[in-house]
C-alpha positions in Angstrom: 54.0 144.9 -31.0 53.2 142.2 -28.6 49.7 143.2 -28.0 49.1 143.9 -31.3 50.0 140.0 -31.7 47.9 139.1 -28.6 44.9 141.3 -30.0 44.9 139.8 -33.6 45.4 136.4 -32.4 42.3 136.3 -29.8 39.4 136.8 -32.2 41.1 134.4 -34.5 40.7 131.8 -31.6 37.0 132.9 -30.6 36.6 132.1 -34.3 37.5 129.3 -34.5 36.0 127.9 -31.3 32.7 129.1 -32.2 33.0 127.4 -35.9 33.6 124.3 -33.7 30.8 124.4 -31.3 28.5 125.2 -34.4 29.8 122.2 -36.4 29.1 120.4 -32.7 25.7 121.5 -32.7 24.8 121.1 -36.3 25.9 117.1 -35.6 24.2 116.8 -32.8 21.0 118.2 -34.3 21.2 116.1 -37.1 21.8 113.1 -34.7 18.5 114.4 -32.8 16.6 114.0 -35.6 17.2 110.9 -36.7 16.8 109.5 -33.4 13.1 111.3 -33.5 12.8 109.8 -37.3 13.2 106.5 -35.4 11.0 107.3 -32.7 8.3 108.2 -34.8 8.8 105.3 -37.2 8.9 103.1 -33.9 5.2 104.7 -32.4 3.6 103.8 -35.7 4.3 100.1 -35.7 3.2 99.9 -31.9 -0.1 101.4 -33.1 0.1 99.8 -35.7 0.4 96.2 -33.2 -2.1 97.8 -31.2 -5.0 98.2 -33.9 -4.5 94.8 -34.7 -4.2 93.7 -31.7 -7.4 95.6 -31.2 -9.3 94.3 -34.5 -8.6 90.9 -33.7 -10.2 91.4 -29.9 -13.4 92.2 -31.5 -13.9 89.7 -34.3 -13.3 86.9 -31.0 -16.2 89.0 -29.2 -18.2 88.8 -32.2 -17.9 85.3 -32.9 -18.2 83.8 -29.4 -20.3 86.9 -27.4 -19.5 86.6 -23.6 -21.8 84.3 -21.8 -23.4 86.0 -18.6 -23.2 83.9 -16.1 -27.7 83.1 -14.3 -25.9 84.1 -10.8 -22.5 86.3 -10.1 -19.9 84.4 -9.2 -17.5 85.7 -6.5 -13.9 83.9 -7.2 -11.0 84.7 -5.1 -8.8 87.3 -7.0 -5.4 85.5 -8.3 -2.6 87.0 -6.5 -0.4 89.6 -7.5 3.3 89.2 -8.7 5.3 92.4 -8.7 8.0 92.4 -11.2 10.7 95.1 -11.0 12.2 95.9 -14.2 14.8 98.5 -13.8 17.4 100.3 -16.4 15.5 98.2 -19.3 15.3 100.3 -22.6 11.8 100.2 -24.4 12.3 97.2 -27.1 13.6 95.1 -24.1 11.0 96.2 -21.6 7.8 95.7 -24.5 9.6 92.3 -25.1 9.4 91.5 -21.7 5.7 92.5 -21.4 4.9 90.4 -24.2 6.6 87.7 -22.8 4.8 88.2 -19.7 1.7 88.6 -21.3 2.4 85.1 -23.3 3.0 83.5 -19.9 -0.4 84.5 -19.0 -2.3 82.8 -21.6 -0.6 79.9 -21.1 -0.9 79.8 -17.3 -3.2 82.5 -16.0 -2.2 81.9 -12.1 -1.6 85.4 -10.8 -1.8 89.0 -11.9 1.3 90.6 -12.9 2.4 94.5 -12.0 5.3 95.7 -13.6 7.5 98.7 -11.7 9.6 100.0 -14.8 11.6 103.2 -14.9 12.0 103.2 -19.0 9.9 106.6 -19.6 8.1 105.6 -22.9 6.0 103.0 -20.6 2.9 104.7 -21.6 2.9 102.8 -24.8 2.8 99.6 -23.6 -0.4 100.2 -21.2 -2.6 98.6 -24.1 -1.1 95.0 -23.5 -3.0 93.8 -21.0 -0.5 94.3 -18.0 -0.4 96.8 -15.3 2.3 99.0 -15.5 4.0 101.7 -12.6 5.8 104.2 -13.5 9.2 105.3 -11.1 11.5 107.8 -12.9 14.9 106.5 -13.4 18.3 107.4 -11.0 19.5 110.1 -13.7 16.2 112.0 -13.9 15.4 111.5 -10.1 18.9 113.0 -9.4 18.4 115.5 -11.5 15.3 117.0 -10.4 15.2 115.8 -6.6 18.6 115.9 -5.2 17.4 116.2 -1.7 15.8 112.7 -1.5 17.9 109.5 -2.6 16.7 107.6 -4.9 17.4 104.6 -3.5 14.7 105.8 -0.4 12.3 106.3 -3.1 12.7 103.3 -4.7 11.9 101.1 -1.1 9.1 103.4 -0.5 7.4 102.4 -4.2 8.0 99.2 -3.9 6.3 99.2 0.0 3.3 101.0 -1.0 2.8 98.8 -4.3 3.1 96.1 -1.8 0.4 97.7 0.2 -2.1 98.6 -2.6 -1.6 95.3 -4.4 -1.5 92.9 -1.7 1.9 91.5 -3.8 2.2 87.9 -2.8 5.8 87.6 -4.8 8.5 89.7 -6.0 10.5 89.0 -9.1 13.5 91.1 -10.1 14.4 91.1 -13.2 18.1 91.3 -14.6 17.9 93.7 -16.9 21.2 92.4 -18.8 19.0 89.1 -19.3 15.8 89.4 -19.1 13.7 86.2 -18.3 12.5 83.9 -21.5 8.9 82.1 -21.4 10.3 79.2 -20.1 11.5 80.7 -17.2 9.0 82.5 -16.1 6.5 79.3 -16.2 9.1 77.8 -14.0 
């Protein structure tokens, strides 16, 4: 009889358990797809920025056409300030390119690159600032066990050194990232 018990009562349990991990699923999936309803709603309002942003680039050029100067002039390049913005999400890291890009118009003194691990960086490559791309500890992990991350990190940060000729480093805190005022200090 006891087996009988044991035999009846296992598919009951595989039952259940599968119901589970299909109610699991289904609540994840629903969660996926609001989270790409955002996404997509988010993308359109950056293109959205971006054609205006765009639009209102070439009504300036139309009403006051670049000059060309009678001779070229040969100016020393501004230096380069590398800003390291790790573990930012995408609304703080665009807010901190826009702040940056703010700065820049206010007090054009350098030229800013930006080493960001936040994978939706693509989007922000129409504002004006140089942007490099080093996937984040999770995803490094992930796919590269063999090489720390860390060691990858020192090794992007020499040869942006290198390429750019970086004449200052700024971290920045990602749980307070800097206002306008600060960085014009």
């Amino acid at each position: 009889m006891r087996e009988t018990a044991v035999r009846v009562r296992e598919p009951l349990d595989a039952m259940e358990r599968a119901r589970w991990e299909l109610s699991a699923m289904a609540g994840r999936l629903r969660s996926l797809e609001t989270r790409l309803a955002d996404e997509r709603r988010k993308s359109e309002r950056l293109r959205q920025e971006r054609d205006r942003l765009r639009a209102g680039t070439s009504v300036l050029q139309r009403l006051f056409p670049a000059r060309r100067p009678a001779r070229p002039v040969r100016a020393t390049p501004a230096p380069v300030h590398l800003y390291v913005v790790i573990g930012l999400d995408f609304e703080p890291l665009r807010e901190f390119v826009l702040t940056l890009r703010e700065r820049l118009r206010v007090e054009p003194g350098h030229r800013p690159v930006v080493l960001t691990d936040c994978s939706s960086f693509a989007l922000l490559r129409d504002l004006g600032v140089l942007l490099e791309y080093l996937p984040d500890r999770e995803t490094w992990e992930q796919h590269r066990p063999d090489r720390s991350w860390e060691d990858v990190l020192s090794e992007r940060l020499s040869r942006l050194y290198r390429d750019h000729g970086a004449a200052r480093t700024i971290f920045v805190d990602r749980a307070q990232p800097p206002t306008l005022a600060e960085l014009l200090r």
